[in-house]
mmCIF file of the N, C-alpha and C atoms, coordinates in Angstrom:
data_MODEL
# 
_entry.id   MODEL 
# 
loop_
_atom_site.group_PDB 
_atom_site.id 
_atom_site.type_symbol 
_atom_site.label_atom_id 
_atom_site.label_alt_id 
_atom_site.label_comp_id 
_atom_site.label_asym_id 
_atom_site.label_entity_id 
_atom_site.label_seq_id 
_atom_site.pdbx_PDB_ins_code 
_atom_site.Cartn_x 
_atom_site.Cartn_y 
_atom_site.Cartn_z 
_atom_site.occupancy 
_atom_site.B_iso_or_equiv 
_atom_site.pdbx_formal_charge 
_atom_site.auth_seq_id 
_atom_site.auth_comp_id 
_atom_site.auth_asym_id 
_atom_site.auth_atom_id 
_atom_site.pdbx_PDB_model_num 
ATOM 1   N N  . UNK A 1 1  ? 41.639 -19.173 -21.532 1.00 0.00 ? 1  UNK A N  1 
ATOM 2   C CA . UNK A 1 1  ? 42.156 -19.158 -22.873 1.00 0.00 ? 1  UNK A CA 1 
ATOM 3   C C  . UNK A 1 1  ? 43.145 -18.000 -22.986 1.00 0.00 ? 1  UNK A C  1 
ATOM 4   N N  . UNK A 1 2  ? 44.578 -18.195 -23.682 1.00 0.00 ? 2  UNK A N  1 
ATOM 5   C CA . UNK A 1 2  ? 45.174 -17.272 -23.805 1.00 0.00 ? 2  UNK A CA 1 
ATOM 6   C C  . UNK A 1 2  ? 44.707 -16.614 -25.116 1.00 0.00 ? 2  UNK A C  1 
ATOM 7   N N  . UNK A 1 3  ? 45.065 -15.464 -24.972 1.00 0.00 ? 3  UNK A N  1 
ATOM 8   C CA . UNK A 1 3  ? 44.818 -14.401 -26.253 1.00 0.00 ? 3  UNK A CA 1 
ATOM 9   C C  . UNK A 1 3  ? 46.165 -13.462 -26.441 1.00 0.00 ? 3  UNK A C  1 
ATOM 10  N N  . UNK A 1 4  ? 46.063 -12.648 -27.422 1.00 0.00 ? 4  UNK A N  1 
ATOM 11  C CA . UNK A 1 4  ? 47.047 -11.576 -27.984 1.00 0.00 ? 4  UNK A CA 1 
ATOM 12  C C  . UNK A 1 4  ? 46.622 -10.159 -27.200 1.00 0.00 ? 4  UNK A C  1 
ATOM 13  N N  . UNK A 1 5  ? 46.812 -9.553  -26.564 1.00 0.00 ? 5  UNK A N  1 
ATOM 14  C CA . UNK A 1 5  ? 46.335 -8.243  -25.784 1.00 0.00 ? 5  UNK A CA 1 
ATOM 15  C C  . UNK A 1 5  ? 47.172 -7.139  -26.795 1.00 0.00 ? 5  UNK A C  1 
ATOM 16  N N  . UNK A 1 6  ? 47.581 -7.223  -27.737 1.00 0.00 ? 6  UNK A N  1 
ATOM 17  C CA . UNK A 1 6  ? 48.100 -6.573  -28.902 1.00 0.00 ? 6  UNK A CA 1 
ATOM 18  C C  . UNK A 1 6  ? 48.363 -7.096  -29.978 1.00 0.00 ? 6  UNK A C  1 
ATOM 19  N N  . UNK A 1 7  ? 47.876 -6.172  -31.683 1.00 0.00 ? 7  UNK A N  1 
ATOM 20  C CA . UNK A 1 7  ? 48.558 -6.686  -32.656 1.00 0.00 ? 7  UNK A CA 1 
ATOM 21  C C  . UNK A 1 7  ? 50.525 -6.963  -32.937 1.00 0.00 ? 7  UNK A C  1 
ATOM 22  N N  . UNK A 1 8  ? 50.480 -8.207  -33.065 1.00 0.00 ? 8  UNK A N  1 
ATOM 23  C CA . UNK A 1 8  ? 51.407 -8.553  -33.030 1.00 0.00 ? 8  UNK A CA 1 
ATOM 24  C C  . UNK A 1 8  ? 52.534 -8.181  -34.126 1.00 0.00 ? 8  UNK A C  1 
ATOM 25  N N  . UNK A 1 9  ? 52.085 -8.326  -34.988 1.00 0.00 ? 9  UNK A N  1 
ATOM 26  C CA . UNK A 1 9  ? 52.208 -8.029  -36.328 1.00 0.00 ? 9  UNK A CA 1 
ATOM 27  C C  . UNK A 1 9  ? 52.837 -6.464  -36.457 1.00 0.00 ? 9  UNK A C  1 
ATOM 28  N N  . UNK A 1 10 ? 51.541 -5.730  -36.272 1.00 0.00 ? 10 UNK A N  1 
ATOM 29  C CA . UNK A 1 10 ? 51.935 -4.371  -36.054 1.00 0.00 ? 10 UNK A CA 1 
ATOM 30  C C  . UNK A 1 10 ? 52.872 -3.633  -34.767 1.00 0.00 ? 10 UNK A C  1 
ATOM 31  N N  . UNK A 1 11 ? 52.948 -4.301  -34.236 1.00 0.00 ? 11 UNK A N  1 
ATOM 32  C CA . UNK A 1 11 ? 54.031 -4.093  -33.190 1.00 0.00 ? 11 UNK A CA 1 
ATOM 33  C C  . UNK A 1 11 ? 55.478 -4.485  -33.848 1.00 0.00 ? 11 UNK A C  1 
ATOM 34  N N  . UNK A 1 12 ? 55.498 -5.228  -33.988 1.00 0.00 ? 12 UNK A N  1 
ATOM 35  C CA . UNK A 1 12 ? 57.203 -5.529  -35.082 1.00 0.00 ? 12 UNK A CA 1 
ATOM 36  C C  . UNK A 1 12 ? 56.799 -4.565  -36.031 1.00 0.00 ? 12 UNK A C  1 
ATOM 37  N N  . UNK A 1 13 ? 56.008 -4.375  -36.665 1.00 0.00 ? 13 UNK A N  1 
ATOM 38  C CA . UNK A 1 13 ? 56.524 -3.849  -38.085 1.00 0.00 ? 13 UNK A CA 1 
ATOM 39  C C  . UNK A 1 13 ? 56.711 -2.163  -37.067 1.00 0.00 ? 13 UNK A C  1 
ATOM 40  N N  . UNK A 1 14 ? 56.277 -1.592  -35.889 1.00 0.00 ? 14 UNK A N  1 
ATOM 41  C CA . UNK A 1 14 ? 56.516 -0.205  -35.390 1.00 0.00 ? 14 UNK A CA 1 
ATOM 42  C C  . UNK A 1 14 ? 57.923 -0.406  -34.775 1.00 0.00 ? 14 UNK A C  1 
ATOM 43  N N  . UNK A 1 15 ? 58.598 -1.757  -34.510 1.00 0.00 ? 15 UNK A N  1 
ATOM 44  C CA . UNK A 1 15 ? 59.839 -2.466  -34.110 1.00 0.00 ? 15 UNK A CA 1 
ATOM 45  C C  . UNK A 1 15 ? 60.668 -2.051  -35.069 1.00 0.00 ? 15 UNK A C  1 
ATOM 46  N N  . UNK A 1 16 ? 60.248 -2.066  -36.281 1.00 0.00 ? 16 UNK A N  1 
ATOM 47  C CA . UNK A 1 16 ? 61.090 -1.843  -37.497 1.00 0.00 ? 16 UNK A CA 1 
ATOM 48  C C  . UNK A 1 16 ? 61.385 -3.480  -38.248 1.00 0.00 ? 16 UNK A C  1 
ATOM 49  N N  . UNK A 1 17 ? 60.261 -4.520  -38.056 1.00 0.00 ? 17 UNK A N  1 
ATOM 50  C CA . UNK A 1 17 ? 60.443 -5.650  -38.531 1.00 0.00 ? 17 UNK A CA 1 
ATOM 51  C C  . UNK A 1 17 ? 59.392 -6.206  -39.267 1.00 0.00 ? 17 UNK A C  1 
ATOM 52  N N  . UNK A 1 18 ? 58.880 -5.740  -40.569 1.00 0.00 ? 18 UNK A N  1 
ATOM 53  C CA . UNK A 1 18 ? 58.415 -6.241  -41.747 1.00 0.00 ? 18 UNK A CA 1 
ATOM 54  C C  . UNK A 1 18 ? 58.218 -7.211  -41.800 1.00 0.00 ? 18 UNK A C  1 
ATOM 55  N N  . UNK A 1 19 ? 57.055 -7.729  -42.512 1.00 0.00 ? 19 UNK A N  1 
ATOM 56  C CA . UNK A 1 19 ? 57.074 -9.402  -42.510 1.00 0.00 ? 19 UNK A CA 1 
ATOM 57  C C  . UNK A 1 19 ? 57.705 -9.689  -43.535 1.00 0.00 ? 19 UNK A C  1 
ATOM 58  N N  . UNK A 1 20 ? 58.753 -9.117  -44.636 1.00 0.00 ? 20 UNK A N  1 
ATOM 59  C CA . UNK A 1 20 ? 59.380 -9.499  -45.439 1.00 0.00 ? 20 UNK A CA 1 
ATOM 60  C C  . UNK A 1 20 ? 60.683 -9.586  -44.799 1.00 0.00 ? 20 UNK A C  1 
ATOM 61  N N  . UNK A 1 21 ? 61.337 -8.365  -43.522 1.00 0.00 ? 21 UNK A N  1 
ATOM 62  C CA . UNK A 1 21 ? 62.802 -8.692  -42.895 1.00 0.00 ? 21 UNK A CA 1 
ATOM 63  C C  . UNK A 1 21 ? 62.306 -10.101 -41.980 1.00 0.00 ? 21 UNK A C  1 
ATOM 64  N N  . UNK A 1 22 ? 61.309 -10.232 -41.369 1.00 0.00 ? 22 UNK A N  1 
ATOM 65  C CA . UNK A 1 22 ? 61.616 -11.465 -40.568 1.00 0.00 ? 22 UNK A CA 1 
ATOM 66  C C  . UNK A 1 22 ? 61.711 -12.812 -41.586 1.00 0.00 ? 22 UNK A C  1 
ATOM 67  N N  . UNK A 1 23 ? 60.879 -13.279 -42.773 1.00 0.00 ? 23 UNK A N  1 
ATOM 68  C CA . UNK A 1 23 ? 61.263 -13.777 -43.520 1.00 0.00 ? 23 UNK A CA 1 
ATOM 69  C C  . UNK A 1 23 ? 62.405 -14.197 -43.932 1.00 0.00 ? 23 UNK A C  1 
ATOM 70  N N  . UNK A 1 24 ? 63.095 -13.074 -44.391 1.00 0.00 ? 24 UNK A N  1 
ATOM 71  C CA . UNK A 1 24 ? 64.107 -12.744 -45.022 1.00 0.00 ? 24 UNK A CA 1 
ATOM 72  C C  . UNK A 1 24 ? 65.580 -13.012 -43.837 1.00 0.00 ? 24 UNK A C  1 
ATOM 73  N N  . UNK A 1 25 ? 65.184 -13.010 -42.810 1.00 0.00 ? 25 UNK A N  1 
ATOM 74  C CA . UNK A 1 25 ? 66.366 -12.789 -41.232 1.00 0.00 ? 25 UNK A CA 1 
ATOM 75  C C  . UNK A 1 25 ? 66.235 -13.960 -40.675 1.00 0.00 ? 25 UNK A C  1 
ATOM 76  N N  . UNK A 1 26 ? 64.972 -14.878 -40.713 1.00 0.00 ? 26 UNK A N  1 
ATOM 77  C CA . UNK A 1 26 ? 64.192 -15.937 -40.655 1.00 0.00 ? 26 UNK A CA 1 
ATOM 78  C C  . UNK A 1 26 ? 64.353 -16.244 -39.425 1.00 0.00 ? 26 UNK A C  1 
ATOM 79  N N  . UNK A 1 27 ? 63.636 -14.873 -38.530 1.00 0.00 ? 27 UNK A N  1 
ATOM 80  C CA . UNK A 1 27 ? 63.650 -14.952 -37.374 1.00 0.00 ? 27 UNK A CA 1 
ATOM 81  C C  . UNK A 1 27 ? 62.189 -15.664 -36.614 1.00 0.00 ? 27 UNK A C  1 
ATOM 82  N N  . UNK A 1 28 ? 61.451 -15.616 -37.972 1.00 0.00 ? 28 UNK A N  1 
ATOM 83  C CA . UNK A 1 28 ? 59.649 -16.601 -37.507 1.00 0.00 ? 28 UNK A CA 1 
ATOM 84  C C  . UNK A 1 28 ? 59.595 -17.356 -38.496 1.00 0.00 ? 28 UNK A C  1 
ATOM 85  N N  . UNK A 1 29 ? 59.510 -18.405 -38.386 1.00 0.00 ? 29 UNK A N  1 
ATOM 86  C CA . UNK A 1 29 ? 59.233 -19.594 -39.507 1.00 0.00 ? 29 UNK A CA 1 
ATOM 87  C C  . UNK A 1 29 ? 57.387 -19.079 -40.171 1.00 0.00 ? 29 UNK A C  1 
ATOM 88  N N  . UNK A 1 30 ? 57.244 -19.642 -41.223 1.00 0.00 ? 30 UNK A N  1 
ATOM 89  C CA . UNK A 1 30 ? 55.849 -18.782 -42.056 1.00 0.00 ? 30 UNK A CA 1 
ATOM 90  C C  . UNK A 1 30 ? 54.757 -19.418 -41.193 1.00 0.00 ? 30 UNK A C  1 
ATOM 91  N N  . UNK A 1 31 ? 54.878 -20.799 -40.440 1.00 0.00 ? 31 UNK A N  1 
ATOM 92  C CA . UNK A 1 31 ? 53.985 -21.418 -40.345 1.00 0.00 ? 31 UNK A CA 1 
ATOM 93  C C  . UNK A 1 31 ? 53.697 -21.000 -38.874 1.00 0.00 ? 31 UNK A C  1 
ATOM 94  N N  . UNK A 1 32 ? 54.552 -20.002 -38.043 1.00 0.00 ? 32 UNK A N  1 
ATOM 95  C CA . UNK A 1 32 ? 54.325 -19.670 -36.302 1.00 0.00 ? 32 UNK A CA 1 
ATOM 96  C C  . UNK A 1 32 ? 53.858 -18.044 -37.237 1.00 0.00 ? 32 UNK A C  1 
ATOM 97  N N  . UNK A 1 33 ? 54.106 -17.461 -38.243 1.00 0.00 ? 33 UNK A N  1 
ATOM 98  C CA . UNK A 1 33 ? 53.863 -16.093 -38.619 1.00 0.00 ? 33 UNK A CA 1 
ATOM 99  C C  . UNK A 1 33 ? 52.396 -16.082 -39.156 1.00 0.00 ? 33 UNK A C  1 
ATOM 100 N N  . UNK A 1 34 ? 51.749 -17.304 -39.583 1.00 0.00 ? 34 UNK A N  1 
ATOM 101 C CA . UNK A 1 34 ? 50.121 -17.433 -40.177 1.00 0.00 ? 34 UNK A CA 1 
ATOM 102 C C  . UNK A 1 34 ? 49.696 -17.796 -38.705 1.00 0.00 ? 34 UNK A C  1 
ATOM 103 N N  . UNK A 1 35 ? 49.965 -18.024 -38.127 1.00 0.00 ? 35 UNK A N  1 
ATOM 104 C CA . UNK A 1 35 ? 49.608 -18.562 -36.546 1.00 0.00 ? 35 UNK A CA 1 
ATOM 105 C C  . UNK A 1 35 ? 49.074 -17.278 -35.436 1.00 0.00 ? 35 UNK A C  1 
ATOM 106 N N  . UNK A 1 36 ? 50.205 -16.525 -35.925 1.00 0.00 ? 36 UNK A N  1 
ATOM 107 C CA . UNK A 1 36 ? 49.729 -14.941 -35.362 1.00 0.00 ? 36 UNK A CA 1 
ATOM 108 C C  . UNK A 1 36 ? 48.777 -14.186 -36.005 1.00 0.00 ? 36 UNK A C  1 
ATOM 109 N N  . UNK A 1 37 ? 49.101 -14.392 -37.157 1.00 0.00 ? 37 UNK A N  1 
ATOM 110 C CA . UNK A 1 37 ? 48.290 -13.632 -38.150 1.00 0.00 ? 37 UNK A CA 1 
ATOM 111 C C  . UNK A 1 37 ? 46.548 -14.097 -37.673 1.00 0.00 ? 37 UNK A C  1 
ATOM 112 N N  . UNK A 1 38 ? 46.404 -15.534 -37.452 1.00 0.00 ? 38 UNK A N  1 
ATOM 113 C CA . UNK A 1 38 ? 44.652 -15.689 -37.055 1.00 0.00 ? 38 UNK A CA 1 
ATOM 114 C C  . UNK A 1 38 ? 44.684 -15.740 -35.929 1.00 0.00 ? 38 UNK A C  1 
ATOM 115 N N  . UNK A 1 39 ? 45.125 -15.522 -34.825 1.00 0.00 ? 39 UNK A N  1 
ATOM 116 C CA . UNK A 1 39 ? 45.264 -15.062 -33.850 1.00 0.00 ? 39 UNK A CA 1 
ATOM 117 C C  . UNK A 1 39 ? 45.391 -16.360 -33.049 1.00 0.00 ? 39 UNK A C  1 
ATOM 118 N N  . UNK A 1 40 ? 45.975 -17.092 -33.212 1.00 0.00 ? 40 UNK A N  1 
ATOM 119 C CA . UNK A 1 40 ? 46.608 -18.535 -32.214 1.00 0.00 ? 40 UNK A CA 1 
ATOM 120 C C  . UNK A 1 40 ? 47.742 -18.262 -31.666 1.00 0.00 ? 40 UNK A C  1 
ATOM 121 N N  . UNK A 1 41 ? 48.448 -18.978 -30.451 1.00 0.00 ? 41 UNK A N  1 
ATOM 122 C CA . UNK A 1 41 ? 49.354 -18.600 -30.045 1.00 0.00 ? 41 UNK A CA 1 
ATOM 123 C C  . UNK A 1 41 ? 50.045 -19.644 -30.284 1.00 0.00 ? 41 UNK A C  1 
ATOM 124 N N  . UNK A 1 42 ? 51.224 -18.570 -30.800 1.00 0.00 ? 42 UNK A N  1 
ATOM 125 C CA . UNK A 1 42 ? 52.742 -19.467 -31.502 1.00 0.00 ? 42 UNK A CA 1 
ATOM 126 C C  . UNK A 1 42 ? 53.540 -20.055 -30.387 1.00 0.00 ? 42 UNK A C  1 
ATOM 127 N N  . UNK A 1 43 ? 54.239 -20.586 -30.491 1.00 0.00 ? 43 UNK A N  1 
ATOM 128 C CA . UNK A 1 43 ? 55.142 -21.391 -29.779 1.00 0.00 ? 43 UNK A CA 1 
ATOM 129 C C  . UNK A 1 43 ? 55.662 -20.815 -29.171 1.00 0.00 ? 43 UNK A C  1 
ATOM 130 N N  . UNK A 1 44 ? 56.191 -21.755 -27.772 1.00 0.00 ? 44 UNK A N  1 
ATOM 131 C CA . UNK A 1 44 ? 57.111 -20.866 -26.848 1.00 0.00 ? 44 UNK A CA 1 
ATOM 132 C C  . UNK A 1 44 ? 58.389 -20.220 -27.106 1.00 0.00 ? 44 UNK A C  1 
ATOM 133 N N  . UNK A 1 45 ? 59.408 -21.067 -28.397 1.00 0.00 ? 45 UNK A N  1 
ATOM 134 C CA . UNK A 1 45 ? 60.674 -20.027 -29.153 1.00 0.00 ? 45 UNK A CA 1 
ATOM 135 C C  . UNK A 1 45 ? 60.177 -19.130 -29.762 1.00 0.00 ? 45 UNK A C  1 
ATOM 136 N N  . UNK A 1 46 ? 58.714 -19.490 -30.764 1.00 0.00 ? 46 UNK A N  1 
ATOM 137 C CA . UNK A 1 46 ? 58.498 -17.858 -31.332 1.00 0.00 ? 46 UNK A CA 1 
ATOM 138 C C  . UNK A 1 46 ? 58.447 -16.925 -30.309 1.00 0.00 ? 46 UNK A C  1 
ATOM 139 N N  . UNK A 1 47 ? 57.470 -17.352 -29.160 1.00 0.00 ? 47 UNK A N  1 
ATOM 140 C CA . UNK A 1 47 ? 56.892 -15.986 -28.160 1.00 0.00 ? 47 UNK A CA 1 
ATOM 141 C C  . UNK A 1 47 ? 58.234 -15.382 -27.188 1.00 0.00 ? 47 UNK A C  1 
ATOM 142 N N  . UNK A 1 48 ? 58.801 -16.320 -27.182 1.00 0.00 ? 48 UNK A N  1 
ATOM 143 C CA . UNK A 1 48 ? 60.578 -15.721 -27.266 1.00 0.00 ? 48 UNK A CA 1 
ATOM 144 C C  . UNK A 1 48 ? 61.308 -14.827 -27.988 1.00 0.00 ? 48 UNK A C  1 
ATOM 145 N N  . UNK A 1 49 ? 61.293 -15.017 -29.546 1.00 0.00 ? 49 UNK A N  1 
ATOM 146 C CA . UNK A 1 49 ? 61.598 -14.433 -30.220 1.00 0.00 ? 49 UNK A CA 1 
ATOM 147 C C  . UNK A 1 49 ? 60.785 -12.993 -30.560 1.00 0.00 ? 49 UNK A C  1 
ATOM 148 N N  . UNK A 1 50 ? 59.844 -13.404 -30.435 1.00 0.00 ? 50 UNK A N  1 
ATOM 149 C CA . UNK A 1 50 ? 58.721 -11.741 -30.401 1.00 0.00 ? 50 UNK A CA 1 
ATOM 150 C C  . UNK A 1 50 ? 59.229 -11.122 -29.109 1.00 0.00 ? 50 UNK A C  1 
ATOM 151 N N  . UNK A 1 51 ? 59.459 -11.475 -27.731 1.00 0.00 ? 51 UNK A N  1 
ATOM 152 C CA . UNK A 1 51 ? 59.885 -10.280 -26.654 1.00 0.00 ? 51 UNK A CA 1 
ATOM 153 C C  . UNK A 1 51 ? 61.445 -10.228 -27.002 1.00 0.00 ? 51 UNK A C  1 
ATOM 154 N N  . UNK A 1 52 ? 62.077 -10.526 -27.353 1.00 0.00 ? 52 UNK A N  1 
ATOM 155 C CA . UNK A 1 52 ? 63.401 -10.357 -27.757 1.00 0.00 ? 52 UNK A CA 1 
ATOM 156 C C  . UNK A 1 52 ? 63.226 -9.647  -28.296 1.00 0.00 ? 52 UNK A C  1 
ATOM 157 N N  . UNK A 1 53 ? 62.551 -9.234  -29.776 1.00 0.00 ? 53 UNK A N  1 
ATOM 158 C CA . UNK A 1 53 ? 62.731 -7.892  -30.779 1.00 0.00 ? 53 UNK A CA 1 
ATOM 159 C C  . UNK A 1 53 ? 62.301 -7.299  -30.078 1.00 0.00 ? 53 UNK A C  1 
ATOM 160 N N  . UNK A 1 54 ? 60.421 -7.232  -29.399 1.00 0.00 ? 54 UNK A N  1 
ATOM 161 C CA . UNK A 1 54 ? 60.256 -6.319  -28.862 1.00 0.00 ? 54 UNK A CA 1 
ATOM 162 C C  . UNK A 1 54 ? 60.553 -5.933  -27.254 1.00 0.00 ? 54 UNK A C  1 
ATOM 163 N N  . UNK A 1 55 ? 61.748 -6.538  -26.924 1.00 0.00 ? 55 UNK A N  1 
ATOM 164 C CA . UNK A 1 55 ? 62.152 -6.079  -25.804 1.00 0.00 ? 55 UNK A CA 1 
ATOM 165 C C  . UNK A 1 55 ? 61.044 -6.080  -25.091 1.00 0.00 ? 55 UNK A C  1 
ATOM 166 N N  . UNK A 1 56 ? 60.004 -7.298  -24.619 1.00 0.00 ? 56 UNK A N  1 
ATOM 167 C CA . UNK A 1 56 ? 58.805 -6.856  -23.327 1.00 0.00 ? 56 UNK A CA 1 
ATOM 168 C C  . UNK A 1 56 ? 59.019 -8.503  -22.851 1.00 0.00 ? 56 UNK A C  1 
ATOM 169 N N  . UNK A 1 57 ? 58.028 -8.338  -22.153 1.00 0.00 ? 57 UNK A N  1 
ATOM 170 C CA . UNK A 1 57 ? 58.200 -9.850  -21.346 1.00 0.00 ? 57 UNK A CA 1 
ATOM 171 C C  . UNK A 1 57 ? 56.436 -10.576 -21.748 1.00 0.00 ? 57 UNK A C  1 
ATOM 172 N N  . UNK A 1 58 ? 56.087 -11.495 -21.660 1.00 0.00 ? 58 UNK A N  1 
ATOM 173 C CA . UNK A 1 58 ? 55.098 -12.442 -22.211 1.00 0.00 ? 58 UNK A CA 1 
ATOM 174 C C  . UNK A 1 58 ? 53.818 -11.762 -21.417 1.00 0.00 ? 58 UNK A C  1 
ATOM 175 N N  . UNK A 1 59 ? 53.804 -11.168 -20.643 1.00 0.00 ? 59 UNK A N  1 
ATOM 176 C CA . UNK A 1 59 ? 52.752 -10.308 -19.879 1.00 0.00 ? 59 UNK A CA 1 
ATOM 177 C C  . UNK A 1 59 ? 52.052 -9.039  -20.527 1.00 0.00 ? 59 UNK A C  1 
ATOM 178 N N  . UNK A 1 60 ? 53.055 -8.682  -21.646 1.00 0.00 ? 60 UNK A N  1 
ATOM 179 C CA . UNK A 1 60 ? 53.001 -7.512  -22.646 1.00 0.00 ? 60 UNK A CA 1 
ATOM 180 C C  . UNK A 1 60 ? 52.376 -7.559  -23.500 1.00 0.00 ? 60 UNK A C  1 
ATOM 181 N N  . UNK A 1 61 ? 52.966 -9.102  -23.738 1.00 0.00 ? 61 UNK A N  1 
ATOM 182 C CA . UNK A 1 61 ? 51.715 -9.431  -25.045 1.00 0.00 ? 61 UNK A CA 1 
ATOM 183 C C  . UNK A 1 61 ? 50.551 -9.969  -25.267 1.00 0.00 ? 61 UNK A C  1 
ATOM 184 N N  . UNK A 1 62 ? 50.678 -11.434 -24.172 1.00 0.00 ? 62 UNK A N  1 
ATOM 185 C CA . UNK A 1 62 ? 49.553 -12.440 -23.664 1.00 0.00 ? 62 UNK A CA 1 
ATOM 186 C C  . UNK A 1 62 ? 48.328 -11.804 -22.655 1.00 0.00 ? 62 UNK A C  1 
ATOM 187 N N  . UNK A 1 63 ? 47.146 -12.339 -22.772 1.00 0.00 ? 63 UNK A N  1 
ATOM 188 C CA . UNK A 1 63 ? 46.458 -12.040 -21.651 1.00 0.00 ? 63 UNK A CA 1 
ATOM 189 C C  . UNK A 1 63 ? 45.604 -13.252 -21.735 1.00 0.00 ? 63 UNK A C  1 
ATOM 190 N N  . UNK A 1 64 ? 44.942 -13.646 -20.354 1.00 0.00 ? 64 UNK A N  1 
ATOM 191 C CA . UNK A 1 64 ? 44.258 -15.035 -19.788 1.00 0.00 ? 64 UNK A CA 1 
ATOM 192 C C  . UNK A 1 64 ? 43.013 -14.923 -19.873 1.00 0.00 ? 64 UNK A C  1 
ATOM 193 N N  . UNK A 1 65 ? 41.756 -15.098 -20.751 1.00 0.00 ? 65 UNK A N  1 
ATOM 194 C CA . UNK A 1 65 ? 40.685 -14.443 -20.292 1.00 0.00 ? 65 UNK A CA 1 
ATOM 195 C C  . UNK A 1 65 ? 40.037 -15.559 -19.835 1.00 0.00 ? 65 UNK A C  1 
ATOM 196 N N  . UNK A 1 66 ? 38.972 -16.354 -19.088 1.00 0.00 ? 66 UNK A N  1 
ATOM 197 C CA . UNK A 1 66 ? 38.187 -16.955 -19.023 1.00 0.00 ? 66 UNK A CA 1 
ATOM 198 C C  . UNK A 1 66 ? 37.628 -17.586 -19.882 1.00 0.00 ? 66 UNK A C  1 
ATOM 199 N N  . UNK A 1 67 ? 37.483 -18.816 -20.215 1.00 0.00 ? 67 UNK A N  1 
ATOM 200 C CA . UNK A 1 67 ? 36.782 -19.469 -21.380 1.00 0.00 ? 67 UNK A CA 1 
ATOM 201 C C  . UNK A 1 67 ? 35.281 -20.011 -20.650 1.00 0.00 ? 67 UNK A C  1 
ATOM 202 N N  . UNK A 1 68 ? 34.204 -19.237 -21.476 1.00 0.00 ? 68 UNK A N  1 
ATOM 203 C CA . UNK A 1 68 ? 32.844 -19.566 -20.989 1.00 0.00 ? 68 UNK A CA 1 
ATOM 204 C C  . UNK A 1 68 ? 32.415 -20.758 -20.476 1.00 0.00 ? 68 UNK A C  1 
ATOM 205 N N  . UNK A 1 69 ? 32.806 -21.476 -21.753 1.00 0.00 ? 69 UNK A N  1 
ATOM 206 C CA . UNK A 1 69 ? 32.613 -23.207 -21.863 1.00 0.00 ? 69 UNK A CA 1 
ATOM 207 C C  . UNK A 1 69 ? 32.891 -23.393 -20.272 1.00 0.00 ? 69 UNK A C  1 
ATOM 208 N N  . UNK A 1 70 ? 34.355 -23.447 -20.114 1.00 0.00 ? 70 UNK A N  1 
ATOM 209 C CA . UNK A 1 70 ? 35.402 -24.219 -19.066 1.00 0.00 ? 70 UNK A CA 1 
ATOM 210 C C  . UNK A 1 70 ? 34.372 -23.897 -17.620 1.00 0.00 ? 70 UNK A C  1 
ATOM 211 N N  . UNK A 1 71 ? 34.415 -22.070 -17.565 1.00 0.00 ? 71 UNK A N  1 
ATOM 212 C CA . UNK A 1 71 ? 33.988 -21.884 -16.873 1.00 0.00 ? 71 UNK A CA 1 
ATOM 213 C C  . UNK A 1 71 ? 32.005 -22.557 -16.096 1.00 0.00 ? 71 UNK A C  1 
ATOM 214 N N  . UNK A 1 72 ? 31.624 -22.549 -16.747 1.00 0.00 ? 72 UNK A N  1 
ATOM 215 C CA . UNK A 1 72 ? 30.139 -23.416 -16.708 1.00 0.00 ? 72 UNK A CA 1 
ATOM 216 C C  . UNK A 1 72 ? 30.169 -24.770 -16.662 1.00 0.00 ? 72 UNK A C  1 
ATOM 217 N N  . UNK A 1 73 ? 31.144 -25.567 -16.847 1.00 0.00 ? 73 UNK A N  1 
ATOM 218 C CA . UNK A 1 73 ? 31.327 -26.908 -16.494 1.00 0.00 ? 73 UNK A CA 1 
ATOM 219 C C  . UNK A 1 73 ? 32.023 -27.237 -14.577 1.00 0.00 ? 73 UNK A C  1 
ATOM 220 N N  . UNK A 1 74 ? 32.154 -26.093 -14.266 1.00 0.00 ? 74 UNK A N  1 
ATOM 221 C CA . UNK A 1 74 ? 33.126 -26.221 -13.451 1.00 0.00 ? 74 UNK A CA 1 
ATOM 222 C C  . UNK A 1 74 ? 32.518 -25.870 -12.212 1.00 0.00 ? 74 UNK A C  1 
# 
């Protein structure tokens, strides 16, 4: 299962990107920005658009952990 290995959120807004400038710049559509917010992973242009502001690569942000389930069936 992928996960967030950082707040996302709070990383733009230390970026200098508010959830009112991305709104407003309409650089995340609301419906990939509630997506982060409960912690699902947004789409591959958003997760684009998040290492673009924050200048990192998908390794920075994402991490793979093992899903119990998967793992015990297997």
């Amino acid at each position: 299962m992928l996960r967030y290995k950082i707040d996302i959120l709070d990383a733009l807004k230390q970026a200098g990107f508010s959830t009112y400038k991305i709104r407003k710049d309409k650089l995340i559509g609301e419906a990939q920005m509630q997506k982060i917010r409960v912690g699902e992973i947004a789409s591959k242009d958003t997760l684009n658009t998040i290492c673009r502001l924050l200048n990192c690569q998908p390794g920075d942000i994402l991490e793979y952990v093992p899903d119990e389930a998967n793992q015990k069936s297997e």
